[in-house]
Backbone and ligand atoms as CSV (ligand in chain L), in Angstrom:
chain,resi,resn,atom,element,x,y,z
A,1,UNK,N,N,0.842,-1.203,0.000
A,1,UNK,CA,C,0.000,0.000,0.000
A,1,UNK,C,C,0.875,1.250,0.000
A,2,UNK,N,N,0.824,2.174,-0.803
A,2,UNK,CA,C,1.237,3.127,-1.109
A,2,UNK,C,C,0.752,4.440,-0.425
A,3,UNK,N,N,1.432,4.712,0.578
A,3,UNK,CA,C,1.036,5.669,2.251
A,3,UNK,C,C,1.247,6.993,1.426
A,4,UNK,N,N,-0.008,8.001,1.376
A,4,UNK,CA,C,0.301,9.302,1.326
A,4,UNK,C,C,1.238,10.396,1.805
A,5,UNK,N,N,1.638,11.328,1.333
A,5,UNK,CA,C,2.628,12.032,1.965
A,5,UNK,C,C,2.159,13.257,2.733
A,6,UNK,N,N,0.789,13.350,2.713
A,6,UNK,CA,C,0.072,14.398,3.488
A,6,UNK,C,C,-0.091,13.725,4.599
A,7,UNK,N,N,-0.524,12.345,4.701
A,7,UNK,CA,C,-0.694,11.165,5.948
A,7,UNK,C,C,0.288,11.501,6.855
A,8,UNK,N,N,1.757,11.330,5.928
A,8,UNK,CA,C,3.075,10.988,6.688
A,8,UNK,C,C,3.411,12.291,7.111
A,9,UNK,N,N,3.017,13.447,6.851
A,9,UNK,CA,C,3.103,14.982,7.431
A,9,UNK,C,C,2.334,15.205,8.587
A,10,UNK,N,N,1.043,14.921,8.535
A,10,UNK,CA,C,0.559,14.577,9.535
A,10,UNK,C,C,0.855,14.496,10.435
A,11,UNK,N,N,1.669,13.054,10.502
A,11,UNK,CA,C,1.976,12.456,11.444
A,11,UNK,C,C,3.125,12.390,11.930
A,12,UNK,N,N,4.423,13.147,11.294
A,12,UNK,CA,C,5.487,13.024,11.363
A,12,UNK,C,C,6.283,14.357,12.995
A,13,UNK,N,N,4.898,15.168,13.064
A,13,UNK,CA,C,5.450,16.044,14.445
A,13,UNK,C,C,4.768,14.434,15.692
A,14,UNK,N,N,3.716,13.766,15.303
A,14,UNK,CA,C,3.760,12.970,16.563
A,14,UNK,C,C,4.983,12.118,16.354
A,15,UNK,N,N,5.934,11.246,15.455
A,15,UNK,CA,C,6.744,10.724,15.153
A,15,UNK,C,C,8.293,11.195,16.323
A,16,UNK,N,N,8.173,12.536,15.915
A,16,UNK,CA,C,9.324,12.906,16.499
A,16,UNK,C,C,9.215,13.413,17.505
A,17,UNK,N,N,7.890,13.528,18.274
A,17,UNK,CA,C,7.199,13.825,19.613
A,17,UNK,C,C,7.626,12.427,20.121
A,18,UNK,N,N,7.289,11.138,19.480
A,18,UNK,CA,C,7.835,9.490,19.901
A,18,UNK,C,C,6.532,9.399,20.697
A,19,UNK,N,N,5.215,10.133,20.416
A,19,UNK,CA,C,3.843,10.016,20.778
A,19,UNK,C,C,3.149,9.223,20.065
A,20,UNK,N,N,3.404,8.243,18.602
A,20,UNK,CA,C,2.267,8.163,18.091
A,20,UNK,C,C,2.555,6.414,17.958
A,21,UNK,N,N,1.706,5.766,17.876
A,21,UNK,CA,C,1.654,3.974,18.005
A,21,UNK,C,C,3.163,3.449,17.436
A,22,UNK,N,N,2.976,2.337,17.598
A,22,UNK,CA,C,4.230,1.634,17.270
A,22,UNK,C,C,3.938,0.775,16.041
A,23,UNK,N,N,2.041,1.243,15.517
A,23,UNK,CA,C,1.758,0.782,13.736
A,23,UNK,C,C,2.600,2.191,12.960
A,24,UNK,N,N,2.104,3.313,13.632
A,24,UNK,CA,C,2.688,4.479,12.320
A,24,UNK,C,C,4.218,4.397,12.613
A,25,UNK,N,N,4.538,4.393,13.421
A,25,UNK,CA,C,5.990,4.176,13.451
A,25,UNK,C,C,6.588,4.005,12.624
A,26,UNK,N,N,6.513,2.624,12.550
A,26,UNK,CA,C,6.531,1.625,11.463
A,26,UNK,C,C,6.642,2.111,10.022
A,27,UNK,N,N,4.997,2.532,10.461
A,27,UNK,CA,C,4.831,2.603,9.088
A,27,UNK,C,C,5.198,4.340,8.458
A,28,UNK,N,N,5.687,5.082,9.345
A,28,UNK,CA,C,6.717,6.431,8.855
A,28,UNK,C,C,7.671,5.778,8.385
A,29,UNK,N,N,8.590,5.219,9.147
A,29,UNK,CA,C,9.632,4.654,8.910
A,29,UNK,C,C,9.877,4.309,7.797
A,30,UNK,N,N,9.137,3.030,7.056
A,30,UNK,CA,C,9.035,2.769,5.895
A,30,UNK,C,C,9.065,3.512,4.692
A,31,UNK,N,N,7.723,4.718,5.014
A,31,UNK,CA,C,7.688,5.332,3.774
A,31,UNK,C,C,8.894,6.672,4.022
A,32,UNK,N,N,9.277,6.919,4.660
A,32,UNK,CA,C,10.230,7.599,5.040
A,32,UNK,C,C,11.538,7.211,3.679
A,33,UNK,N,N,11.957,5.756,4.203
A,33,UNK,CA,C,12.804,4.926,3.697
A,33,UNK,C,C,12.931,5.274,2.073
A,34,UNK,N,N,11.486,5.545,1.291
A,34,UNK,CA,C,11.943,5.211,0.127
A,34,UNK,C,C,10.718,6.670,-0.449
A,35,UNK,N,N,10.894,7.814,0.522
A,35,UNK,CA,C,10.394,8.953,0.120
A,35,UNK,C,C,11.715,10.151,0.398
A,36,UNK,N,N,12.393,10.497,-0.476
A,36,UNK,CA,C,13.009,11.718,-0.045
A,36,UNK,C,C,12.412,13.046,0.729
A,37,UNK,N,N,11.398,13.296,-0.133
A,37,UNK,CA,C,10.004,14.497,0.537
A,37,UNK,C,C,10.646,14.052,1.970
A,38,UNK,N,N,9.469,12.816,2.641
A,38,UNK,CA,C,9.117,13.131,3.468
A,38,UNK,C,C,10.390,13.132,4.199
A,39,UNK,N,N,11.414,12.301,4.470
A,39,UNK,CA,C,13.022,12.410,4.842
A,39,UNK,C,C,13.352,13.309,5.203
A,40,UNK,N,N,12.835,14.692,4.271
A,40,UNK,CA,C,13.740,16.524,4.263
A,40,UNK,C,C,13.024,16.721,5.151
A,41,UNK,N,N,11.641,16.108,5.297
A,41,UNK,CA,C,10.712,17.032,6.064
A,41,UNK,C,C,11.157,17.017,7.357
A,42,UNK,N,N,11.265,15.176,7.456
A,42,UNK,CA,C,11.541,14.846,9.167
A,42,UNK,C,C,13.074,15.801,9.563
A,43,UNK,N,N,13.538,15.679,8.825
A,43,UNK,CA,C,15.071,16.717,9.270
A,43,UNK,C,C,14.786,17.593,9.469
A,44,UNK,N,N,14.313,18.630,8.851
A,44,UNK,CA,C,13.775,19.797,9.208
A,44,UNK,C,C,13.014,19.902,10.703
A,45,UNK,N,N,12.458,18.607,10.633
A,45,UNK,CA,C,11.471,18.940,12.050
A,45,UNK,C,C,12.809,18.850,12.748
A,46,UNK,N,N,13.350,17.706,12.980
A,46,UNK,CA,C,14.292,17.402,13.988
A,46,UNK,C,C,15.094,18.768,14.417
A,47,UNK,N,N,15.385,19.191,13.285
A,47,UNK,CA,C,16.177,20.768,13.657
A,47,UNK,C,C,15.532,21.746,14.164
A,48,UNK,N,N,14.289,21.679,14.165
A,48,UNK,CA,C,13.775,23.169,14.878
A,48,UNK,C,C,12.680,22.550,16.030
A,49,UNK,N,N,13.138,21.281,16.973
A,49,UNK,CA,C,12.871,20.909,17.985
A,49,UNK,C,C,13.747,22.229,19.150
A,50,UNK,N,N,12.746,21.760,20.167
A,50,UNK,CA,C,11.831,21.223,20.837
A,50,UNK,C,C,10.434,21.657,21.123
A,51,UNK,N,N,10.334,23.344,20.370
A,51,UNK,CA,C,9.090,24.152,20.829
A,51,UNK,C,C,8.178,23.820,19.693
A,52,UNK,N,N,6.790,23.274,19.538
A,52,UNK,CA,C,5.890,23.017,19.562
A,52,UNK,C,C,6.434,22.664,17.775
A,53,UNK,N,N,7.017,21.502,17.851
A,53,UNK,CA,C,6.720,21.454,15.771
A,53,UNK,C,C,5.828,21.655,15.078
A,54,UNK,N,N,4.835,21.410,15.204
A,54,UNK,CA,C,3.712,21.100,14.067
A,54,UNK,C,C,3.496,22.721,13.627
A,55,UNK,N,N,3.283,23.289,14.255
A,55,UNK,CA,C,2.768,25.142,14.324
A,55,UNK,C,C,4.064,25.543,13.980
A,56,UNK,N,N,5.126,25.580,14.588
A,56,UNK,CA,C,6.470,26.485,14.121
A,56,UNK,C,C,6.851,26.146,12.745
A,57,UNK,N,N,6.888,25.019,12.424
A,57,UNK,CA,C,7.251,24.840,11.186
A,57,UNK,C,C,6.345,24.732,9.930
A,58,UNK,N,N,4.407,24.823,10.103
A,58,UNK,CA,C,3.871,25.687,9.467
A,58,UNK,C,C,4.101,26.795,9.064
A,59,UNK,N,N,4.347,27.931,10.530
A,59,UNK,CA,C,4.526,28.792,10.541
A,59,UNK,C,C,5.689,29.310,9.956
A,60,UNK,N,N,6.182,28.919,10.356
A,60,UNK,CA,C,7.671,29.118,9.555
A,60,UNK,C,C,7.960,29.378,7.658
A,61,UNK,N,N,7.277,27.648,7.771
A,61,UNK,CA,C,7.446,27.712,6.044
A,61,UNK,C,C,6.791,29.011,5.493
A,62,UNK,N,N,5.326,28.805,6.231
A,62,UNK,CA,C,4.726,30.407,5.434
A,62,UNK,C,C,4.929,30.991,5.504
A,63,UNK,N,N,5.371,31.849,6.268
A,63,UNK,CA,C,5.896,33.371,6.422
A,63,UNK,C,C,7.656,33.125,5.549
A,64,UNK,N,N,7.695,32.165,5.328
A,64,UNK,CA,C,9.376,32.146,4.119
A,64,UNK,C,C,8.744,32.062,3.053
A,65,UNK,N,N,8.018,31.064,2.735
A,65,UNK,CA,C,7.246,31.686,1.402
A,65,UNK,C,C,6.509,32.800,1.147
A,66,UNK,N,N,5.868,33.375,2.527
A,66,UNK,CA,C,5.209,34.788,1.957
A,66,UNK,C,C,6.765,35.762,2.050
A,67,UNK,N,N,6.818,35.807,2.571
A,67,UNK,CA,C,8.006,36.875,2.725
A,67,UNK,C,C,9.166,37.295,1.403
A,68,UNK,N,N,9.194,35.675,0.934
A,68,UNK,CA,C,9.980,35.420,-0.237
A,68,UNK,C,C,9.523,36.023,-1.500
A,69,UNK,N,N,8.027,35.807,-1.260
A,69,UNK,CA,C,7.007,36.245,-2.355
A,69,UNK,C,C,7.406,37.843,-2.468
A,70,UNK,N,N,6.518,38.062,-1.023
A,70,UNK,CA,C,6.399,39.589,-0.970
A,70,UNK,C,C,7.584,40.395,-1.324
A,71,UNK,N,N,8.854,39.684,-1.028
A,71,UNK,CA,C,9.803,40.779,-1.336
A,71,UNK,C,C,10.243,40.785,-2.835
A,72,UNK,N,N,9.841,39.719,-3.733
A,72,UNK,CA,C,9.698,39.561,-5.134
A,72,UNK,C,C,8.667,40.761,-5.664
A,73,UNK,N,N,7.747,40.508,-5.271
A,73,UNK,CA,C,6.746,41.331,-5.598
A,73,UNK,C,C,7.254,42.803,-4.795
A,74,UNK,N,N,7.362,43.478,-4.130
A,74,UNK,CA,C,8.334,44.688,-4.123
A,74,UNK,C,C,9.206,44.983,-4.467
A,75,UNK,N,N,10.352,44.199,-4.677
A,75,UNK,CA,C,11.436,44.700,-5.565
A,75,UNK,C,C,10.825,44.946,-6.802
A,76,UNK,N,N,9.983,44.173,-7.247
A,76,UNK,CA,C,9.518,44.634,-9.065
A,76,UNK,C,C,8.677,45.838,-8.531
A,77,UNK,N,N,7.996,45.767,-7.756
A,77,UNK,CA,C,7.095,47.442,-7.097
A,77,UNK,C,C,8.116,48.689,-7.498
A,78,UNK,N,N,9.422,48.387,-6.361
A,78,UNK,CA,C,10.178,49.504,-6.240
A,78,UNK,C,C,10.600,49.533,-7.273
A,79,UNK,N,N,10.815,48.669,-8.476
A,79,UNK,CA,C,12.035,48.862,-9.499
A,79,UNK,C,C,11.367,49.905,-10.480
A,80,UNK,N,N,10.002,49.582,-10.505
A,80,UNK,CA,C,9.228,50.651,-11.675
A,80,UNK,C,C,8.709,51.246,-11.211
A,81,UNK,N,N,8.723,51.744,-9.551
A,81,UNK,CA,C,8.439,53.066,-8.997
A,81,UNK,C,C,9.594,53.580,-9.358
A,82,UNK,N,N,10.412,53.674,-9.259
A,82,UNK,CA,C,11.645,54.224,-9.676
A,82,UNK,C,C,11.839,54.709,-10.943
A,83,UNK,N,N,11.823,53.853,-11.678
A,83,UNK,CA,C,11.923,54.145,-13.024
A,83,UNK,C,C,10.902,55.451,-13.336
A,84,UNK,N,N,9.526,55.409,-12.683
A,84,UNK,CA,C,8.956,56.026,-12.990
A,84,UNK,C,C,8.953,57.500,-12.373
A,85,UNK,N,N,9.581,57.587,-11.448
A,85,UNK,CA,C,10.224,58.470,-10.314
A,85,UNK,C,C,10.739,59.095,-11.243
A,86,UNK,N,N,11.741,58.377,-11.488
A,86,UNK,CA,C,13.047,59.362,-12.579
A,86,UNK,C,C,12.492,59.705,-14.157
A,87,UNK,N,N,11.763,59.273,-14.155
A,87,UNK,CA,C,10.912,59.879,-15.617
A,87,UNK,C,C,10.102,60.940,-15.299
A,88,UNK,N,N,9.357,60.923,-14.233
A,88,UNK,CA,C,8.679,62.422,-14.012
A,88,UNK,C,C,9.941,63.235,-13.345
A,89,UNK,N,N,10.625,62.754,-12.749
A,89,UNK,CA,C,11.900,64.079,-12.110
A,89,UNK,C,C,12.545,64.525,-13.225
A,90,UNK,N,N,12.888,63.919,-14.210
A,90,UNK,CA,C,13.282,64.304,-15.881
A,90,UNK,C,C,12.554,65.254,-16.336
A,91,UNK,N,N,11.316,64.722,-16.587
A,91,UNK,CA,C,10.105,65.468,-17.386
A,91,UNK,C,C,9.882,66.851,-16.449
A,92,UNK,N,N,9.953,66.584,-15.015
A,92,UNK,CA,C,9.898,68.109,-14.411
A,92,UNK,C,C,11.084,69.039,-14.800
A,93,UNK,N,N,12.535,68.333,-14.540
A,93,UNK,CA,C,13.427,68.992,-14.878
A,93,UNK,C,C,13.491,69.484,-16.199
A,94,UNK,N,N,13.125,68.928,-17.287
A,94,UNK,CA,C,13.213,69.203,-18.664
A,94,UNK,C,C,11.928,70.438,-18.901
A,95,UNK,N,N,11.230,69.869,-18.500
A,95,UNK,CA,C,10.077,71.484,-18.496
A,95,UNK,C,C,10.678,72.435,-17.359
A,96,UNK,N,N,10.872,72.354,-16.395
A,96,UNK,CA,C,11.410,73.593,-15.726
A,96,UNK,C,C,12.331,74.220,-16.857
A,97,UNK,N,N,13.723,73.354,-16.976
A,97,UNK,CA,C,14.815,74.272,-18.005
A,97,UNK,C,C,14.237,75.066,-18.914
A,98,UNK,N,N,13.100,74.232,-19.754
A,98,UNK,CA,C,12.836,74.738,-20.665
A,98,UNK,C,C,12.239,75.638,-20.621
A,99,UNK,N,N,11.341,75.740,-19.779
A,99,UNK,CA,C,10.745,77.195,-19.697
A,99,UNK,C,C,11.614,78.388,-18.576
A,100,UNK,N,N,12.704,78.214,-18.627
A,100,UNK,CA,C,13.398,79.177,-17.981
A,100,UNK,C,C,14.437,79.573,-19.305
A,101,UNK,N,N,14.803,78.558,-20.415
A,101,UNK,CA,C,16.008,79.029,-21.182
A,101,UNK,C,C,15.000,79.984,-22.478
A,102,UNK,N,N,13.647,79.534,-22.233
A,102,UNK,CA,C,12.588,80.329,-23.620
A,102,UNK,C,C,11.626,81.522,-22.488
L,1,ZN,ZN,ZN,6.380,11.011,1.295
């Protein structure tokens, strides 16, 4: 039987809590064995033990993916605020001159 990897997420903060039966155990273990996914995942948990896994490392991931996002999406914000900055500071400067040299 071919164990889901949302199952094995699940279950993988009781895993490393060493809270959950000695069937999922098992049966993490296994699919563990011949899933890389879930493997990175359990490492990851293991590393940001001992305060509450399941929530921190929700939390975590999302706010790295939003954050990652968001600052994608602002740098392209700022890059053509800018651009556009310096096109009206041009266009002011170029009409000021001009109507000071005529
Ligand atoms: Zn998996």
């Amino acid at each position: 039987m071919k164990i889901d990897c949302d199952i094995i997420k699940d279950l993988l903060p009781l895993y490393v809590d060493g809270v959950c039966s000695q069937k999922s155990k098992e049966m993490i273990e296994k699919h563990i064995n011949e899933c890389p996914l879930c493997k990175e995942e359990l490492k990851l948990m293991h590393q940001e033990l001992p305060f509450n896994p399941i929530e921190k490392n929700l939390n975590e991931a999302e706010s790295v993916k939003k954050i990652s996002k968001e600052w994608k999406k602002g740098m392209f914000k700022s890059l053509i605020e800018g651009i556009l900055i310096t096109c009206v500071f041009a266009l002011i400067l170029f009409i000021f001159f001009d109507i000071k040299i005529s």
